[in-house]
C-alpha atoms as one frame of an Amber mdcrd trajectory, in Angstrom:
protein
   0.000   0.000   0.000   2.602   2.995   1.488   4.797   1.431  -2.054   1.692
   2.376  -4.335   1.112   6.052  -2.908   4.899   6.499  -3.338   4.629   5.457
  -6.450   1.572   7.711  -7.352   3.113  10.579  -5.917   6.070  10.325  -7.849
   4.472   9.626 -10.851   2.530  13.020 -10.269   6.149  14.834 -10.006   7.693
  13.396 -12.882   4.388  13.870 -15.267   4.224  17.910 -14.006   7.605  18.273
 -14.810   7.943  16.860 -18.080   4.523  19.238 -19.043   6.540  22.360 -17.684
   9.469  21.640 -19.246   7.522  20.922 -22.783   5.045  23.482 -22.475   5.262
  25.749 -26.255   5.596  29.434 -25.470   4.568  31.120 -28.892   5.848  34.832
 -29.398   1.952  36.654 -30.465   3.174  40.599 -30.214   6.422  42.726 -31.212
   7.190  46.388 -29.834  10.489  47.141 -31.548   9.883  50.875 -32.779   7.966
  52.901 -30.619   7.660  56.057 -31.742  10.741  56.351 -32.895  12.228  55.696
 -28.982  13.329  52.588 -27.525  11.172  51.197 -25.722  11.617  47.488 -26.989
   9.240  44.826 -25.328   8.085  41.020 -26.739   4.853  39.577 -25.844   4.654
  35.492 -24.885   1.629  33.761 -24.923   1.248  30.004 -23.394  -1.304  27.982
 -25.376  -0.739  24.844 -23.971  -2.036  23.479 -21.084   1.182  22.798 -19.449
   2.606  25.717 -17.239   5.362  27.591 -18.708   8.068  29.264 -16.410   9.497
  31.605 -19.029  12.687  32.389 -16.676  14.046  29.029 -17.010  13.773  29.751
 -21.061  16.477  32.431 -22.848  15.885  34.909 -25.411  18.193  34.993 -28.511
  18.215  38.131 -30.749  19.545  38.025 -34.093  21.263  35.125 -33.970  23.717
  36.867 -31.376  26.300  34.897 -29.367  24.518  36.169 -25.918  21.680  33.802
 -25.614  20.116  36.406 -22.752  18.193  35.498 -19.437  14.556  36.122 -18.840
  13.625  37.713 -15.255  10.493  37.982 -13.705   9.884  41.966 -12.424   6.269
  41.904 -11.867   3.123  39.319 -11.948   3.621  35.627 -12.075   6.969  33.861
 -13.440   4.589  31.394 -14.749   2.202  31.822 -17.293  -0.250  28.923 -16.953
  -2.234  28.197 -19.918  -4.074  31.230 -21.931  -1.856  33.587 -19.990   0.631
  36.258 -21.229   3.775  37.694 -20.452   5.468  40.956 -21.816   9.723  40.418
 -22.019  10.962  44.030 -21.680  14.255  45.412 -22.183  16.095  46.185 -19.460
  16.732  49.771 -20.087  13.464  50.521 -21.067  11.234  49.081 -18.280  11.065
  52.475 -16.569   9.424  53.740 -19.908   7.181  50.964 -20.557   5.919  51.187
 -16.673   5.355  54.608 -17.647   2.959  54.045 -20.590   1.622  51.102 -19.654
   1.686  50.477 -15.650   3.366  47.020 -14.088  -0.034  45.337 -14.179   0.161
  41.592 -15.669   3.343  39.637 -15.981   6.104  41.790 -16.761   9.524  40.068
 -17.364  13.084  41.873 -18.190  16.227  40.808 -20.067  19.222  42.294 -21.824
  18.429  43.023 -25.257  17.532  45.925 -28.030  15.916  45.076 -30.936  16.890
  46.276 -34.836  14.476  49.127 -35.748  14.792  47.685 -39.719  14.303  44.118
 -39.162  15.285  41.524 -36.807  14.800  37.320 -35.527  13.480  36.548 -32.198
  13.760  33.460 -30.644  12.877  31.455 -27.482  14.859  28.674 -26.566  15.653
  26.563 -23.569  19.295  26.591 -23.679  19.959  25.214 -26.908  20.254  28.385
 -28.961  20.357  25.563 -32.177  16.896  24.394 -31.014  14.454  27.151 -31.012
  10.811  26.553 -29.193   9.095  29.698 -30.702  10.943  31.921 -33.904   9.733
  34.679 -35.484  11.375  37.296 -37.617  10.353  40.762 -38.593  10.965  43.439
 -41.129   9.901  47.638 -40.456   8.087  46.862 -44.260   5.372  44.854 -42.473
   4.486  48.036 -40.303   5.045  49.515 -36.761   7.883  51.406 -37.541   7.947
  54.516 -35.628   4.719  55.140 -35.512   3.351  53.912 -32.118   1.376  50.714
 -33.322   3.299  46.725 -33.029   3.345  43.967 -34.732   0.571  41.789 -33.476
  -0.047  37.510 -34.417  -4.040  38.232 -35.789  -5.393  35.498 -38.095  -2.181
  33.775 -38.389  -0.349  36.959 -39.679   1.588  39.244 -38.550  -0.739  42.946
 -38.432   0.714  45.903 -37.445  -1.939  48.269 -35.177  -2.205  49.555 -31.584
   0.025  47.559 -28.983  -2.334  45.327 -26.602   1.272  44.319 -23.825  -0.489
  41.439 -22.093  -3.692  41.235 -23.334  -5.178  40.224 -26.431  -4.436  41.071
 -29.516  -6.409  43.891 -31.056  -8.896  41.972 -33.138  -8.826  39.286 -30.664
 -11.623  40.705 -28.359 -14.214  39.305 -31.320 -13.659  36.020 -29.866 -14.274
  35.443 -26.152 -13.290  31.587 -26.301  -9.301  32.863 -27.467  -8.088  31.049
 -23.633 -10.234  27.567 -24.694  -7.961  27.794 -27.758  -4.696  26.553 -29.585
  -3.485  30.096 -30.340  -3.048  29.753 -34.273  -7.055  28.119 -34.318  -8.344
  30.945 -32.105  -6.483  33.804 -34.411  -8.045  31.946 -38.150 -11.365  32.111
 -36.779 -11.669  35.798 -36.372 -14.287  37.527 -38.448 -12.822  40.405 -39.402
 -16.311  41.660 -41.820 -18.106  40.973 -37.569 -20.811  44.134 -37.135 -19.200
  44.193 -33.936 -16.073  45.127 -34.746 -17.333  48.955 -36.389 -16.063  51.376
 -33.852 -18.053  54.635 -33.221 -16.080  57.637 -34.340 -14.695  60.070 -31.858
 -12.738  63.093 -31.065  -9.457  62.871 -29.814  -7.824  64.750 -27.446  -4.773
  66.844 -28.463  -1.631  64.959 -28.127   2.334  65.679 -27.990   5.073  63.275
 -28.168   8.660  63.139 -26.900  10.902  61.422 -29.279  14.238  60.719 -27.711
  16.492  57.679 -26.462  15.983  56.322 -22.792  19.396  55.839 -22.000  21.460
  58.933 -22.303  25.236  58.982 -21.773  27.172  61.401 -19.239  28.865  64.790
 -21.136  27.238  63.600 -24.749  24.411  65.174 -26.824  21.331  63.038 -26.929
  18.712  63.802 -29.413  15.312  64.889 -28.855  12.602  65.431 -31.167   8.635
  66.230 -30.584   5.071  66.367 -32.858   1.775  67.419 -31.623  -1.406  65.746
 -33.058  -4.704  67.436 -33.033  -8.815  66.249 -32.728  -8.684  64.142 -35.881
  -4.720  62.578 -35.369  -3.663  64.382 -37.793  -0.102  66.801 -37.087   0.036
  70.322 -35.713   2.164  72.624 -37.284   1.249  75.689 -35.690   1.377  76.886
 -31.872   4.809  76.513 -29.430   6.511  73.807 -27.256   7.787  74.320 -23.738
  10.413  71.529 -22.720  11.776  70.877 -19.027  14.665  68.678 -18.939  14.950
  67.333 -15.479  18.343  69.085 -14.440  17.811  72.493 -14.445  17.639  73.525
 -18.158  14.649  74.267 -19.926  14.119  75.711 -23.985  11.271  77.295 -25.628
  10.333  76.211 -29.558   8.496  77.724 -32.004   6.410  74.675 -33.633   6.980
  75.900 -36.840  10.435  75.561 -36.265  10.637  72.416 -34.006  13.072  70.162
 -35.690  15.725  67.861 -34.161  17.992  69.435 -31.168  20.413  68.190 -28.689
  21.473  68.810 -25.010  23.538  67.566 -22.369  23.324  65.854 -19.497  26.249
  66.455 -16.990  25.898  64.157 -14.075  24.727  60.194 -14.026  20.895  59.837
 -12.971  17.222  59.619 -13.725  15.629  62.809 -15.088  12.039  63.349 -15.990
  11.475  65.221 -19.145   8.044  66.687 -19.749   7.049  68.529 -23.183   4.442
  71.119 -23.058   2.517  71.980 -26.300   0.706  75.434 -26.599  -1.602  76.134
 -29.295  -1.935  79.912 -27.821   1.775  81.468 -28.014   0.410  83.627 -24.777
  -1.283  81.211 -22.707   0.010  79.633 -19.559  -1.961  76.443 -19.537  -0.594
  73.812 -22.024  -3.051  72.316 -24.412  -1.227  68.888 -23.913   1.576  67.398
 -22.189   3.900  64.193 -22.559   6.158  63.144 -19.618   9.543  60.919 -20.423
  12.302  59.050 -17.783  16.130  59.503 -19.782  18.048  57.176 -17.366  21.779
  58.974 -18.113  24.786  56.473 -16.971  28.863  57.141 -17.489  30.630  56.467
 -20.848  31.128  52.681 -20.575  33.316  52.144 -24.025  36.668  52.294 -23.394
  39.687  51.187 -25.221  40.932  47.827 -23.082  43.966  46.466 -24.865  45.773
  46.289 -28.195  48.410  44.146 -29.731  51.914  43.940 -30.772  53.861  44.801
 -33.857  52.803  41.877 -35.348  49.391  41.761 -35.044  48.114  45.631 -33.781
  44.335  44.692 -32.992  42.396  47.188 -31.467  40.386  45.643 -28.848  36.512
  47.822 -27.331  35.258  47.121 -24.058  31.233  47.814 -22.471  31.996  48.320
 -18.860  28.843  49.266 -18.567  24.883  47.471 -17.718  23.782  48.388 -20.613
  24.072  47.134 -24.445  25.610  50.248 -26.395  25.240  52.096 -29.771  28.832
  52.682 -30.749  27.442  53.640 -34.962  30.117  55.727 -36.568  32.271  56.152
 -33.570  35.599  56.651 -34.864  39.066  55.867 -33.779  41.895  58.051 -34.311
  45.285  57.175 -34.527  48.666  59.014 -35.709  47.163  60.751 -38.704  44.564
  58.051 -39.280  40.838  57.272 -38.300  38.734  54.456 -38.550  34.819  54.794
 -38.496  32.521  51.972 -37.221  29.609  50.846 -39.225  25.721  51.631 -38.848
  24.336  49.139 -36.620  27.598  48.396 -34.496  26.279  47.623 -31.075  28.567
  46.535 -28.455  26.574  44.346 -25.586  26.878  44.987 -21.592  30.071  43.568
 -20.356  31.387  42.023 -23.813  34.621  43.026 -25.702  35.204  43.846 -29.379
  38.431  43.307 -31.059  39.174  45.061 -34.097  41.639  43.807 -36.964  44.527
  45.378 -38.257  43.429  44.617 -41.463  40.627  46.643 -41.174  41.481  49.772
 -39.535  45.286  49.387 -40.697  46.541  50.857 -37.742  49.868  49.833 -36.390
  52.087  50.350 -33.619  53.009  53.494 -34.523  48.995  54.733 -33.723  49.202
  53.151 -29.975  50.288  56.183 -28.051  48.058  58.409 -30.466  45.182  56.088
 -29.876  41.786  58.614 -28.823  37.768  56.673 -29.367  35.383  59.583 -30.274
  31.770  59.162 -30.756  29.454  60.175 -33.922  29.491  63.849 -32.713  33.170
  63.187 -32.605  33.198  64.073 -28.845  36.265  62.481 -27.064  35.690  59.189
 -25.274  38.173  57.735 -24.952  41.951  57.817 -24.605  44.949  55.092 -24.772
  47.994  56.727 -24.204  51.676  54.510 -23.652  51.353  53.711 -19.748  47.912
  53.985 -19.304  44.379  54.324 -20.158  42.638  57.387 -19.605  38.810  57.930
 -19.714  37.750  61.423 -21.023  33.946  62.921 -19.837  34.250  65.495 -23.074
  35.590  68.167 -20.502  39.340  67.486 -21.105  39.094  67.989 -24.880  40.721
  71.418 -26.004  42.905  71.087 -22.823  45.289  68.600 -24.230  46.279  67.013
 -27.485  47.316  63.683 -28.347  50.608  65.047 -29.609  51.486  66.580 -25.761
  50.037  63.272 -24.128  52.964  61.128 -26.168  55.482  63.664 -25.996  54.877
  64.366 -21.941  54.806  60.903 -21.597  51.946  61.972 -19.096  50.730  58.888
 -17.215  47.418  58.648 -14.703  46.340  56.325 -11.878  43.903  53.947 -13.371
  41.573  53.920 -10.704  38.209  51.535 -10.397  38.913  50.385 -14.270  39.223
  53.690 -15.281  36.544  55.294 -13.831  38.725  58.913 -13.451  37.037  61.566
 -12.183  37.011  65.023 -14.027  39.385  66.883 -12.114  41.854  64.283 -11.509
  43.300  64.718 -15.428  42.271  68.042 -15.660  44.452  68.552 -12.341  47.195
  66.238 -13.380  47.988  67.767 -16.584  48.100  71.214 -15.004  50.797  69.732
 -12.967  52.645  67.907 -15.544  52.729  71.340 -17.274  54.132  72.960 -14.259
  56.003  70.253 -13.308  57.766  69.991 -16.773  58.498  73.851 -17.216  61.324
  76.210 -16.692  61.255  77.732 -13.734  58.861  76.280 -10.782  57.158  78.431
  -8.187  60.210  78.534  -5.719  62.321  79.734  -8.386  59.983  82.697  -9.397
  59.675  83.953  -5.600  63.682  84.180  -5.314  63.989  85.627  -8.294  61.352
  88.258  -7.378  63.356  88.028  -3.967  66.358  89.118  -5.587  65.104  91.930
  -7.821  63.091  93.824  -5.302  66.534  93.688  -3.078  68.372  94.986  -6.271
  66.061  97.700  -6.975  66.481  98.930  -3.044  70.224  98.987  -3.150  70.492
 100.747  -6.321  67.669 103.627  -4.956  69.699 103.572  -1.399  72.858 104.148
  -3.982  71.328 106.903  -5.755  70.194 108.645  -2.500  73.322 108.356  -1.376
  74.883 109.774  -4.536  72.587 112.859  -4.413  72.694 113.712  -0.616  77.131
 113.394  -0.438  76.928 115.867  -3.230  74.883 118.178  -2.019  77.298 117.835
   0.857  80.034 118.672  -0.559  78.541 122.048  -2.695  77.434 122.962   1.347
  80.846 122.628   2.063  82.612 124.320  -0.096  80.064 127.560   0.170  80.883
 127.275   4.094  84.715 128.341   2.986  84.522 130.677  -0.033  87.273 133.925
   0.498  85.514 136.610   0.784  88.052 139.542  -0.589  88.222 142.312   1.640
């Protein structure tokens, strides 16, 4: 008897884990363009009737060589069947919390996805062994202009994102969680009487365009458009931005175009755009809030080779996967650009061939990474490595660093602060000129003593002869 209730509850183990482990997540909705921002999420949806525990799957973008964890940040880890879960990119979960709440299951990872085109994949491990693959092109829709690619019908539609709930047209059929996913989508009526929407007017709308993550001491792009009652774009009117930090700028909408600005100091600012359609008024017809999450310059140049073989090799010391597009390296008289689309994950390294930069040992202690503004990142000089936040540019040039032979503490993997270089090459400059400080106060020292004895001497000169004139009037002859 106690050998058959073993045996039952151990069958009961071994059949719930082999349906968890099987169950077939299928990837039903793509965000990978918002607005022209990124705010990059992937929608799961579990069909089967085994549970799925999506953080014991991975996520593989692209093919990559980082087959990337899946983490659970709000809701259930485990989507049971019917039930949906929204993957997020790391850097942009404050964003999507913003514009869509943490209700549901919400899950994070380290990713970005292409805002052309793109493969998505779930797998358990075995990156050679997808469970769920899709791929997407910006031809098929949702590029940039606020909608996502959604699974309706058994093709991919692109219309107004639905992040763990059902897809748009979905709603037509209430038995979608009784369902295997691709029967419930082709048997949607789309010609269904219930599916005519009454018309109505919108509110006025304005829209920040910019990235989430913004880097310390570089220009990060923002751009805006206002819609009016009907959708359509305003063109007329003024916008009042607040950037978080202090700053603040006025723009004509008739003007409004891209601009830049600068964020000085790590941190999470909030960004809110004001749109005005009365140049005078005070009360803004509409208003868009935005998080920019601004972290250090984590690029840096980590090593490079020998006479033989000069690579160049790029390090991401920081948490988050990196845009390095046209960045350019500079060497003695040289540059090489990086191609559109070069991203450089969290954490990983690339190394760069000789053969394609042609850089050689002569370029190491000219070495200097700039980005596409060509705003110094980076610099390798002979001894060390020196991280630049934009402020020591002008001060220096690569010429003086190799000829000073001017070498720096590396300190926390190069994590300098401003005034350390800035103070250490005033230094070096004093240091290496021709007379120091001590020098200059004798000299003064000895000129100011100079100057007295040579007025005491010329006193002196004056008053003995002015003696001697008294004297000899004291014994003129007076003839008698």
């Amino acid at each position: 008897m106690h050998k058959k209730i073993i045996l039952f509850f151990f069958s009961i183990v071994f059949f719930s884990s082999f349906n968890f482990v099987f169950a077939s997540p299928t990837i039903n909705e793509i965000m990978y363009d918002l607005d022209g921002s990124d705010v990059d999420w992937i929608e799961i949806y579990n069909p089967d009737q085994a549970d799925l525990d999506l953080t014991s799957l991975k996520l593989l973008i692209n093919n990559s060589t980082s087959n990337h964890s899946i983490n659970n940040s709000s809701g259930s880890a485990i989507l049971h069947k019917g039930d949906y879960g929204v993957i997020v990119a790391s850097s942009s979960l404050s964003n999507y919390q913003n514009k869509w709440g943490t209700t549901g299951n919400v899950f994070t990872s380290s990713f970005s996805l292409n805002n052309d085109s793109g493969k998505i994949e779930i797998n358990n491990g075995d990156k050679t062994n997808p469970l769920s693959s899709v791929s997407y092109d910006s031809t098929q829709g949702a590029g940039g202009d606020g909608n996502s690619l959604q699974l309706i019908s058994g093709s991919w539609t692109a219309t107004a994102p639905t992040p763990n709930v059902n897809n748009t047209n979905s709603s037509l059929n209430s038995n979608q969680n009784n369902n295997d996913n691709n029967t419930n989508n082709t048997s949607l009526n789309s010609n269904n009487n219930s599916n005519t929407k009454t018309p109505v007017i919108l509110p006025i709308k304005t829209k920040i365009k910019t990235n989430s993550i913004a880097f310390v001491g570089m220009a990060n792009i923002f751009e805006m458009n206002a819609s009016g009652h009907s959708g359509e774009d305003l063109h007329y009117g003024k916008y009042f931005w607040n950037f978080g930090d202090g700053d603040s700028k006025e723009v004509n909408l008739i003007d409004a175009n891209k601009f830049t600005h600068t964020y000085f100091y790590p941190g999470e600012y909030n960004v809110t755009l004001g749109y005005y359609q009365n140049f005078y008024s005070d009360i803004p017809d509409a208003l868009d809030k935005f998080t920019i999450k601004v972290i250090p310059v984590g690029i840096i140049i980590s090593s490079v080779g020998n006479d033989k073989d000069f690579f160049i090799e790029l390090k991401n010391n920081s948490d988050y996967d990196t845009d390095i597009s046209k960045w350019v390296l500079f060497g003695d008289n040289k540059n090489f650009i990086l191609p559109k689309g070069t991203i450089l994950n969290a954490g990983d390294t690339m190394i760069l061939s000789p053969k394609l930069t042609h850089f050689n040992l002569n370029d190491k202690n000219f070495l200097i990474l700039k980005n596409s503004d060509y705003q110094d990142v980076f610099y390798y000089s002979k001894n060390t490595k020196i991280k630049s936040e934009n402020k020591i540019s002008g001060l220096v040039s690569k010429k003086q660093i190799a000829k000073n032979n001017i070498s720096y503490e590396d300190m926390n993997n190069n994590k300098i602060s401003l005034s350390v270089p800035i103070l250490s090459l005033n230094n070096s400059a004093k240091n290496t000129s021709d007379v120091s400080d001590n020098d200059k106060d004798l000299f003064f020292y000895l000129g100011f003593v100079t100057f007295l004895g040579l007025m005491s001497g010329i006193v002196y000169f004056v008053r003995k002869n002015r003696f001697f004139s008294k004297k000899e009037e004291d014994f003129k002859i007076l003839d008698e």
